[in-house]
C-alpha positions as CSV (number, residue, x, y, z in Angstrom):
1,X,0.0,0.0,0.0
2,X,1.4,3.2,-1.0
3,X,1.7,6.2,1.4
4,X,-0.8,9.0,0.6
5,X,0.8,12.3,-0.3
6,X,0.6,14.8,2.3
7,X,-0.2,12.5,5.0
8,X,2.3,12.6,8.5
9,X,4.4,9.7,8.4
10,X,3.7,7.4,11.3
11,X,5.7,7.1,14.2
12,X,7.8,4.3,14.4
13,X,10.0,3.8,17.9
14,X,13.3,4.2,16.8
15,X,16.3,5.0,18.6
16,X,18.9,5.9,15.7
17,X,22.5,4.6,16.3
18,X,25.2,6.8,18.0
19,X,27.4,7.8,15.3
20,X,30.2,10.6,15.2
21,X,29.0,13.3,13.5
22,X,29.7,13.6,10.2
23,X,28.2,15.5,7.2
24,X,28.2,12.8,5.3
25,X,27.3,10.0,7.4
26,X,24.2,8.4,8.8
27,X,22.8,11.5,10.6
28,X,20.1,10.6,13.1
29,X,18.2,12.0,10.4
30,X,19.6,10.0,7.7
31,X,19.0,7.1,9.4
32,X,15.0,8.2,10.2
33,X,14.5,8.7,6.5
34,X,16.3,5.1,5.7
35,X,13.7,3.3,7.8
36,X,11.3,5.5,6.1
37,X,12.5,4.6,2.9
38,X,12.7,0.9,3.4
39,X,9.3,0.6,4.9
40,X,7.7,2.2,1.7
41,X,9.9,0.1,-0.9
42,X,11.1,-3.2,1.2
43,X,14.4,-2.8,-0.6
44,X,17.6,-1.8,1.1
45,X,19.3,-0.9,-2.1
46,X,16.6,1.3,-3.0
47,X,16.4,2.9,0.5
48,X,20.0,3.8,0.4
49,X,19.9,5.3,-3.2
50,X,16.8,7.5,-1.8
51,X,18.8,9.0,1.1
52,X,22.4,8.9,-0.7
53,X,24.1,6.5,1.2
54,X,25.4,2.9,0.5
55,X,24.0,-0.1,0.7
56,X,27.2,-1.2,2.3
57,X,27.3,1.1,4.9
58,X,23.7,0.3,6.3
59,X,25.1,-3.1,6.7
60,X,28.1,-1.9,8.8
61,X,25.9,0.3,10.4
62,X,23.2,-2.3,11.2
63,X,26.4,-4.9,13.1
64,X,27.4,-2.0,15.1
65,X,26.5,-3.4,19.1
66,X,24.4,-0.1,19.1
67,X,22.5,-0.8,16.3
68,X,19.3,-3.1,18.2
69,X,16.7,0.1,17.2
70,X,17.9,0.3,13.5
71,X,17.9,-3.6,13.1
72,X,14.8,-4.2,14.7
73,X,13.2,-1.2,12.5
């Protein structure tokens, strides 16, 4: 099911991963609209293109010991 335009997102609980800040890392942000992303298309490669990041750097991301929120998302 497609989300409707102009409707709020819905609130998932998810507690993105510490990371060091970076400008072009995954930003709590980043990581929000990845989840986002991957809940609309089921496709992690997909996701990633949609919010410019790898798809190998969601898997690192995802092993970190940190990472419980973002892998259970």
């Amino acid at each position: 099911m497609a989300k409707q335009p102009n409707q709020p997102r819905p609130e998932r609980d998810f507690i993105p991963v510490p990371t060091r800040h970076r400008h072009d890392g995954w930003t709590p942000d980043k990581q929000s609209r990845f989840i986002d992303a991957l809940a609309e298309s089921g496709c992690v490669e997909e996701a990633c293109a949609a919010i410019g990041m790898s798809k190998q750097s969601a898997y690192q991301l995802r092993t970190r010991p940190q990472a419980q929120g973002f892998r259970i998302a």
